[in-house]
SETIMI-295644 format. One record per residue: residue in three letters; x, z, y of N, C-alpha, C, O in turn; residue number from 0. Coordinates in steps of 0.001 Angstrom, whole numbers. Layout:
<rs>
<segu:ALA | n_c1:X | n_c3:Z | n_c2:Y | ca_c1:X | ca_c3:Z | ca_c2:Y | c_c1:X | c_c3:Z | c_c2:Y | o_c1:X | o_c3:Z | o_c2:Y | doro:NUM>;
...
</rs>
This chain:
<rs>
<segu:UNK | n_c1:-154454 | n_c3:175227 | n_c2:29477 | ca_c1:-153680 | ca_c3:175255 | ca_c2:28261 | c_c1:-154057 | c_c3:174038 | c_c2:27407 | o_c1:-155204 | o_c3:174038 | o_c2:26961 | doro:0>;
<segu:UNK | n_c1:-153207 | n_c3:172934 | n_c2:27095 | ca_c1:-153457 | ca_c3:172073 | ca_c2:26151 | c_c1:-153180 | c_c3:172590 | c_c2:24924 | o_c1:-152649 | o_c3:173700 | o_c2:24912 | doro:1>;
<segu:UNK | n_c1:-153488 | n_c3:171874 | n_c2:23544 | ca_c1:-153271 | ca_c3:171942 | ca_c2:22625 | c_c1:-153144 | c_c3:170262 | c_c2:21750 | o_c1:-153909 | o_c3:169326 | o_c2:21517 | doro:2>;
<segu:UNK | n_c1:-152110 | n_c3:170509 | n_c2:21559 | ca_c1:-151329 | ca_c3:169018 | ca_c2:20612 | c_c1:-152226 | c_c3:169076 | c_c2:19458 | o_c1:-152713 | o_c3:170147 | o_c2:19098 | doro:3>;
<segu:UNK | n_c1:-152541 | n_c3:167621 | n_c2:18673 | ca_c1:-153282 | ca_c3:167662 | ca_c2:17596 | c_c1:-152116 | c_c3:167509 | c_c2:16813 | o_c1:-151007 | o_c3:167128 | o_c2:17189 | doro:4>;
<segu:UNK | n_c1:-152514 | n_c3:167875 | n_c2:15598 | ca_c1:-151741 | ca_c3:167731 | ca_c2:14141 | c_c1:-151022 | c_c3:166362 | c_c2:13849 | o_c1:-151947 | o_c3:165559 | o_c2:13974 | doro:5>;
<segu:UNK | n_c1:-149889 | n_c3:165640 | n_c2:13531 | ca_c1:-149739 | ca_c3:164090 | ca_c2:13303 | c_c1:-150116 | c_c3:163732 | c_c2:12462 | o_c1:-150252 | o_c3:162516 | o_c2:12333 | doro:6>;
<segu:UNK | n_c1:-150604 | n_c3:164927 | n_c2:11103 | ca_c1:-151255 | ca_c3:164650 | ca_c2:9401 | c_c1:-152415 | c_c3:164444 | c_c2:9797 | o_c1:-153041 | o_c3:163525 | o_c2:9268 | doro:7>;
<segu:UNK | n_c1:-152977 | n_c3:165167 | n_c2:10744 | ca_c1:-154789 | ca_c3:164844 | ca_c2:11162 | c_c1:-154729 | c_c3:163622 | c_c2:11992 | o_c1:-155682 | o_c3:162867 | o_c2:11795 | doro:8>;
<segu:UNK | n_c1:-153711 | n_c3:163153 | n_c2:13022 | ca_c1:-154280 | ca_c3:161848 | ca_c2:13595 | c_c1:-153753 | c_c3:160525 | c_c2:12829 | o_c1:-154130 | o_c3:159379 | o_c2:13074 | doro:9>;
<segu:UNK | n_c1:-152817 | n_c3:160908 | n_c2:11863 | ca_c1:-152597 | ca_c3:159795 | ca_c2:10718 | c_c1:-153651 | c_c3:159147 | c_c2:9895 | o_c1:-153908 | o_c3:157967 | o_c2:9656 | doro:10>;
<segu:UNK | n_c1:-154369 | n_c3:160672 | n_c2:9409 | ca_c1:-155716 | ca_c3:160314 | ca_c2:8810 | c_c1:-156527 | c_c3:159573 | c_c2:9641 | o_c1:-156969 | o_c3:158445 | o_c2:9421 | doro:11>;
<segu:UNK | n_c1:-156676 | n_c3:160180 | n_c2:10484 | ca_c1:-157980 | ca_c3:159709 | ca_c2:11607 | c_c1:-157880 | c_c3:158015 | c_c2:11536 | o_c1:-158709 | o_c3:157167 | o_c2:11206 | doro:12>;
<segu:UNK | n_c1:-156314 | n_c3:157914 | n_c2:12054 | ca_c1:-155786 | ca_c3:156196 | ca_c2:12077 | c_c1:-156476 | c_c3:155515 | c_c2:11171 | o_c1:-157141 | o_c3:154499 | o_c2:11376 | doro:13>;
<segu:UNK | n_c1:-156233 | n_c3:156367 | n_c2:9651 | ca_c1:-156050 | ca_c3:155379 | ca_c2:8404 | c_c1:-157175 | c_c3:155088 | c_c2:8018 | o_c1:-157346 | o_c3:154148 | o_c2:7243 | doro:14>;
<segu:UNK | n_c1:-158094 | n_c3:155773 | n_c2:8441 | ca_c1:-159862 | ca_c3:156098 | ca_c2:8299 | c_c1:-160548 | c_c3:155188 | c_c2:9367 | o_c1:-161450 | o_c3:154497 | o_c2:8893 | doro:15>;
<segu:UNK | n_c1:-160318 | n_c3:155036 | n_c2:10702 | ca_c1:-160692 | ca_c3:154238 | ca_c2:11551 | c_c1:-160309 | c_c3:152896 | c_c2:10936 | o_c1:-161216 | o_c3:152075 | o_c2:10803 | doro:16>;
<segu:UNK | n_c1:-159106 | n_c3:152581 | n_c2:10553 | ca_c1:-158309 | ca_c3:151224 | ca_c2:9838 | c_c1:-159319 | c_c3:150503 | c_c2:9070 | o_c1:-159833 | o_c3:149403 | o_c2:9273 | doro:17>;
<segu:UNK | n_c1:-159515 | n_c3:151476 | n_c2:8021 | ca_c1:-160684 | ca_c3:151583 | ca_c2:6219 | c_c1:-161762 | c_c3:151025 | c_c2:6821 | o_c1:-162128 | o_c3:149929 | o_c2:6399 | doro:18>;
<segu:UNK | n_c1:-162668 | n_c3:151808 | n_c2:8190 | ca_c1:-163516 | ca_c3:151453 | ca_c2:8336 | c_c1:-163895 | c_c3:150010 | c_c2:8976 | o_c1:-165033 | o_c3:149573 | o_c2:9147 | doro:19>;
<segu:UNK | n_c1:-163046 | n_c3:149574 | n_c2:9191 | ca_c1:-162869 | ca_c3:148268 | ca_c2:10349 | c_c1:-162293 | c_c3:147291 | c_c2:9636 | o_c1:-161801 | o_c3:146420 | o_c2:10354 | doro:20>;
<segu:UNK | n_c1:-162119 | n_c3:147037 | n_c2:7937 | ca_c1:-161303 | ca_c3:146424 | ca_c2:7201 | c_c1:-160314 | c_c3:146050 | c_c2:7807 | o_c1:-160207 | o_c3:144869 | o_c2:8137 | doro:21>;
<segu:UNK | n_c1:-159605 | n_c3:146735 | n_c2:8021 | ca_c1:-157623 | ca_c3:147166 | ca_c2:8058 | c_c1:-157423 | c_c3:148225 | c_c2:7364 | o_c1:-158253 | o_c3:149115 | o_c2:7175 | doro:22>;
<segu:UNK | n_c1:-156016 | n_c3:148171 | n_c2:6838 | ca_c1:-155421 | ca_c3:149112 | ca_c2:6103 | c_c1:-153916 | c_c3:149227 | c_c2:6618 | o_c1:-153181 | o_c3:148252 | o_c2:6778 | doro:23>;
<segu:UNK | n_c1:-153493 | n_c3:150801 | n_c2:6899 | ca_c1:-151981 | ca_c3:151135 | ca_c2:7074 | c_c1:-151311 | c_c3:150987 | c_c2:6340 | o_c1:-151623 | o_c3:151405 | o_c2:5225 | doro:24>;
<segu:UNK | n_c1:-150190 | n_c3:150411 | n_c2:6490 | ca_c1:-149145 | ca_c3:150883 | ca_c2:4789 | c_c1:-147421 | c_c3:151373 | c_c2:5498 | o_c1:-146640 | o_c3:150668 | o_c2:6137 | doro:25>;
<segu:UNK | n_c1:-147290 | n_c3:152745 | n_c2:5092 | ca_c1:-146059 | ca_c3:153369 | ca_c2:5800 | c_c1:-144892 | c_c3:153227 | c_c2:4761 | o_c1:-144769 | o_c3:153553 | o_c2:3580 | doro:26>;
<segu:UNK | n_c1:-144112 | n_c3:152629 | n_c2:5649 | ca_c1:-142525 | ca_c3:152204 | ca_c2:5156 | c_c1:-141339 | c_c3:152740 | c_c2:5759 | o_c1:-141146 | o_c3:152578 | o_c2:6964 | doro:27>;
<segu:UNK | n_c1:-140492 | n_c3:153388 | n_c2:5005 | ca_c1:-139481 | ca_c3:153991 | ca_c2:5366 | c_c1:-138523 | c_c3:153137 | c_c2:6138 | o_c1:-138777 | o_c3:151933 | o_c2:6149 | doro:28>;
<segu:UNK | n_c1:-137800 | n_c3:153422 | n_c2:6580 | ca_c1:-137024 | ca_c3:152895 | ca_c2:8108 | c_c1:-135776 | c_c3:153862 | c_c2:8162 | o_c1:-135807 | o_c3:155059 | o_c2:7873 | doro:29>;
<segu:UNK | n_c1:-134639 | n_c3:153125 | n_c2:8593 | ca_c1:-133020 | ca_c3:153492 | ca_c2:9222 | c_c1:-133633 | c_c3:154966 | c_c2:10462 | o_c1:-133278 | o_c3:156141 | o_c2:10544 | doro:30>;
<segu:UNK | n_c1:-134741 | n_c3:154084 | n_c2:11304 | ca_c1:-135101 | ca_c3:154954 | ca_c2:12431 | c_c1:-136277 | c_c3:156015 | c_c2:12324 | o_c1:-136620 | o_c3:156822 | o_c2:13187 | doro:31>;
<segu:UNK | n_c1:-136833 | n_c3:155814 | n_c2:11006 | ca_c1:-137835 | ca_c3:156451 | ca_c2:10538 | c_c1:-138975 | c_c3:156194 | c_c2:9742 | o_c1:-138733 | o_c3:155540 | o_c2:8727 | doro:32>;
<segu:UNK | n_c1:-140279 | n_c3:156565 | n_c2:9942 | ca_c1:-140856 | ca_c3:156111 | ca_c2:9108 | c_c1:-141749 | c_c3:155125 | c_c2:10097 | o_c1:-142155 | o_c3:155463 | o_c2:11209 | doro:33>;
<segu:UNK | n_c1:-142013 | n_c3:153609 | n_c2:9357 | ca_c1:-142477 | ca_c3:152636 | ca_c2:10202 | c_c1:-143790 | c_c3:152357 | c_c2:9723 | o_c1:-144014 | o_c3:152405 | o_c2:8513 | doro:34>;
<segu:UNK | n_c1:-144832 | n_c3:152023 | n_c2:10684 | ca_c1:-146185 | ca_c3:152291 | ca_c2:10371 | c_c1:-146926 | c_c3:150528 | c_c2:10399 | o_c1:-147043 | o_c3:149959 | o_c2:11485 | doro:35>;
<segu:UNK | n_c1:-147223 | n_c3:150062 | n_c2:9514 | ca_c1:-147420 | ca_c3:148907 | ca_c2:9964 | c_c1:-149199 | c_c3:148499 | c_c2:9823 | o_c1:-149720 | o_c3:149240 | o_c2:8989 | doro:36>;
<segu:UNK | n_c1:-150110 | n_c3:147590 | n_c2:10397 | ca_c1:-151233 | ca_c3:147731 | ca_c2:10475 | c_c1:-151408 | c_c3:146277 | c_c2:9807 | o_c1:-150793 | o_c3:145287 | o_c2:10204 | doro:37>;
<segu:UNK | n_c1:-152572 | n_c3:146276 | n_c2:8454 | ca_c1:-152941 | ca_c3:145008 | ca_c2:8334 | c_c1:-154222 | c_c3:144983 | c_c2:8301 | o_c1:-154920 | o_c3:145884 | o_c2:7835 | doro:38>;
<segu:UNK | n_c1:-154724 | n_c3:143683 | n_c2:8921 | ca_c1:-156155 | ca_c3:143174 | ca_c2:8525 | c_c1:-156386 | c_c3:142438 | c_c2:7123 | o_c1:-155666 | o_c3:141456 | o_c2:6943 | doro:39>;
<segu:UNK | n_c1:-157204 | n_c3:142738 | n_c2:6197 | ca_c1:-157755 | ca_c3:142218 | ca_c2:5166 | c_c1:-158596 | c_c3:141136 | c_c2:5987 | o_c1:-159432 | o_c3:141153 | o_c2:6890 | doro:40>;
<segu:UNK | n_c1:-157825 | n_c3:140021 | n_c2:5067 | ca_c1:-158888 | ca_c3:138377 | ca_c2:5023 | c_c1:-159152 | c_c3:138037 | c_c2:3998 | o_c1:-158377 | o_c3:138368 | o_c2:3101 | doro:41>;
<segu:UNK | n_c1:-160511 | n_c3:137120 | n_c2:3603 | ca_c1:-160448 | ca_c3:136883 | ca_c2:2562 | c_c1:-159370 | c_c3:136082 | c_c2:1512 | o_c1:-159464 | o_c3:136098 | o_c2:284 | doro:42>;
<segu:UNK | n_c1:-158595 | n_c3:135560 | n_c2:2099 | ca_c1:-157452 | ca_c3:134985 | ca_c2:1343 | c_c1:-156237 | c_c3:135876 | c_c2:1302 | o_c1:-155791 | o_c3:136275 | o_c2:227 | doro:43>;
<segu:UNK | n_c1:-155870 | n_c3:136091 | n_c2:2088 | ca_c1:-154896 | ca_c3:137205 | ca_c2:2363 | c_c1:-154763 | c_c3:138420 | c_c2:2894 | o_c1:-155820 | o_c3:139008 | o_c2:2665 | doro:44>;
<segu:UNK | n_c1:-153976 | n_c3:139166 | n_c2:3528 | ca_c1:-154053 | ca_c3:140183 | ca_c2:4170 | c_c1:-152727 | c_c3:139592 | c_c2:5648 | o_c1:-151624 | o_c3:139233 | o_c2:5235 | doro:45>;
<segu:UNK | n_c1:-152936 | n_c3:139560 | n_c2:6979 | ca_c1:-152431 | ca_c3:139409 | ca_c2:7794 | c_c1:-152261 | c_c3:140900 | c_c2:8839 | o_c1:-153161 | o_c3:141489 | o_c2:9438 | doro:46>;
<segu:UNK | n_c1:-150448 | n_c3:141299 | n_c2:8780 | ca_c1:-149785 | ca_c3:142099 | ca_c2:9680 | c_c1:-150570 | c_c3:141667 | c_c2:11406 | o_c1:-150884 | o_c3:140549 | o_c2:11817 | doro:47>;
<segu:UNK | n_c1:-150693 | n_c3:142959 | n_c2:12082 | ca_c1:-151356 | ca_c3:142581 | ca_c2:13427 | c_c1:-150715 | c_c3:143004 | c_c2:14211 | o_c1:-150636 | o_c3:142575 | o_c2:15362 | doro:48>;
<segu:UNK | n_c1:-149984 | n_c3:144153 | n_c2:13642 | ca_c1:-148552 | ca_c3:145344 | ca_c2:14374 | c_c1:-148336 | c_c3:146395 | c_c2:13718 | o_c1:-149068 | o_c3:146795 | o_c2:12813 | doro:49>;
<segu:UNK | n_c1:-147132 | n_c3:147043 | n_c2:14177 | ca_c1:-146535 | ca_c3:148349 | ca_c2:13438 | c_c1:-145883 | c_c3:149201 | c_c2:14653 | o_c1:-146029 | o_c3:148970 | o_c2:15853 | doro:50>;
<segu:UNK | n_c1:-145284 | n_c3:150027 | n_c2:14178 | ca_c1:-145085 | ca_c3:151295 | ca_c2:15313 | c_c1:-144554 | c_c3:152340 | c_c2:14984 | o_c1:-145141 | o_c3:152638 | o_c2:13944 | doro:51>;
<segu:UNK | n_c1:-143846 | n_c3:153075 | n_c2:15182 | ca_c1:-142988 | ca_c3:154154 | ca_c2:14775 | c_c1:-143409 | c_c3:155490 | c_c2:15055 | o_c1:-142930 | o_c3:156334 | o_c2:14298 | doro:52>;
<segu:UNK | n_c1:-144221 | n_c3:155922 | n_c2:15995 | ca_c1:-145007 | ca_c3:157498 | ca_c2:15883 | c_c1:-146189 | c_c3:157159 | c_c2:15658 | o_c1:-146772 | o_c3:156080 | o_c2:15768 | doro:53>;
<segu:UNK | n_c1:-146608 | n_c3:158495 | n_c2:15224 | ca_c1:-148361 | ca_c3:158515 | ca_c2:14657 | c_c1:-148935 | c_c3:158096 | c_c2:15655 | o_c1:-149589 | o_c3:157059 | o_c2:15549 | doro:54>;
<segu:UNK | n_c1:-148849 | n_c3:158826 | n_c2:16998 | ca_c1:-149372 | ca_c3:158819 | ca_c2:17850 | c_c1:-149944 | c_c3:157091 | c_c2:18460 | o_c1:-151059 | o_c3:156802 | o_c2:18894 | doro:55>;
<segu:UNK | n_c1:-149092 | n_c3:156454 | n_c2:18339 | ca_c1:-148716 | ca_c3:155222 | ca_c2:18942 | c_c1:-149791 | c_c3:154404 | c_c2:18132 | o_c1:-150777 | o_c3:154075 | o_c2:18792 | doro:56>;
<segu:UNK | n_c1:-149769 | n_c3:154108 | n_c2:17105 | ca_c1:-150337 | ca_c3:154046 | ca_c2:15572 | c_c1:-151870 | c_c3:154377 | c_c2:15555 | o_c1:-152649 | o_c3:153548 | o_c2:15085 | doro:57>;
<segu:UNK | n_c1:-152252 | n_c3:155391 | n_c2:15982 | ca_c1:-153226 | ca_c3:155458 | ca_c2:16254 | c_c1:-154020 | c_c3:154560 | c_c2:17410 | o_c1:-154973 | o_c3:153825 | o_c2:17150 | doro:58>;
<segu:UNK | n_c1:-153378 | n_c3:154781 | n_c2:18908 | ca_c1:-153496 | ca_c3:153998 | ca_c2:19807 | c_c1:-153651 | c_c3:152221 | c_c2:19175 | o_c1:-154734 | o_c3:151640 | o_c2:19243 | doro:59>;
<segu:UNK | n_c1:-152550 | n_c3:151632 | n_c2:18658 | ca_c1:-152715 | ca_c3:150348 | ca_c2:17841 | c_c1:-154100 | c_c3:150113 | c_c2:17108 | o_c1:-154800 | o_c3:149202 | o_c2:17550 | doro:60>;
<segu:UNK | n_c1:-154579 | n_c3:150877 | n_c2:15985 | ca_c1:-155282 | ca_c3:150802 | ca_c2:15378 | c_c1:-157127 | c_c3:151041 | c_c2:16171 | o_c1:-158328 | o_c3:150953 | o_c2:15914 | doro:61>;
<segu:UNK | n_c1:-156377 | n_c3:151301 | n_c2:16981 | ca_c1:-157954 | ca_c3:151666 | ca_c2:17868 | c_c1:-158326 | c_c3:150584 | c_c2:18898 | o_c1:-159457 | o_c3:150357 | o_c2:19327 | doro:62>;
<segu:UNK | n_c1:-156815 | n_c3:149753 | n_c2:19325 | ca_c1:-156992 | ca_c3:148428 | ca_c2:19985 | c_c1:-157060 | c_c3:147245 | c_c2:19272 | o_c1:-157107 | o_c3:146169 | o_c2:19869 | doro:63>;
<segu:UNK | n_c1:-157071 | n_c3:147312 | n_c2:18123 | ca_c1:-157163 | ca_c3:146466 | ca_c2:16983 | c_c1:-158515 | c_c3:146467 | c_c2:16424 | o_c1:-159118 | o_c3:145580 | o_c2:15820 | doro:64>;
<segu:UNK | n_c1:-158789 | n_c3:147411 | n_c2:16686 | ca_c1:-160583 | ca_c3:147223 | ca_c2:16037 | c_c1:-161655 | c_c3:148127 | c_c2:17081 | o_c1:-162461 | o_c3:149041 | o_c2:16905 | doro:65>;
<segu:UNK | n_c1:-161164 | n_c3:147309 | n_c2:18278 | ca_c1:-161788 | ca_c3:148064 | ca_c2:19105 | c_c1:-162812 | c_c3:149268 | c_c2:19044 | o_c1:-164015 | o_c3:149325 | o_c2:19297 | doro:66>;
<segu:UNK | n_c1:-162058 | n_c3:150039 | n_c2:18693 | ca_c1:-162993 | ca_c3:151458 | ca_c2:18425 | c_c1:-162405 | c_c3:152312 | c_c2:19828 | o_c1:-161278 | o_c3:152214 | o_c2:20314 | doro:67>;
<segu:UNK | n_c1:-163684 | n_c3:153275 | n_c2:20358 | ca_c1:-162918 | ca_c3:154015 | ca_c2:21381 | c_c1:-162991 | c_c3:155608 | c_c2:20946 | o_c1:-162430 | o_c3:156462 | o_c2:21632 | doro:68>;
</rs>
């Protein structure tokens, strides 16, 4: 028997792994939904690395982005 995790709990998880790795999520509404986009904080700016349309996915991104496993 599997059990699916929550998308509010692996959103967090994302946005918390992000925080910790100086990146930050910022979610933007979309025609197709809601669009998830990932930035790295630099010291001059902040530079987009990718975005993604399910939590799920989003998470995956954010975990290959700051190599966390």
């Amino acid at each position: 028997m599997s059990t699916q995790r929550n998308p509010i709990q692996v959103l967090k998880e994302a946005k918390q792994i992000a925080r910790d790795h100086g990146c930050f999520v910022v979610e933007k509404p979309d025609p197709k939904g809601t669009r998830y986009l990932v930035y790295r904080k630099l010291f001059d700016r902040n530079e987009c690395v990718g975005s993604r349309f399910s939590v799920s996915a989003l998470h995956k991104l954010v975990c290959k982005v700051t190599n966390f496993h």
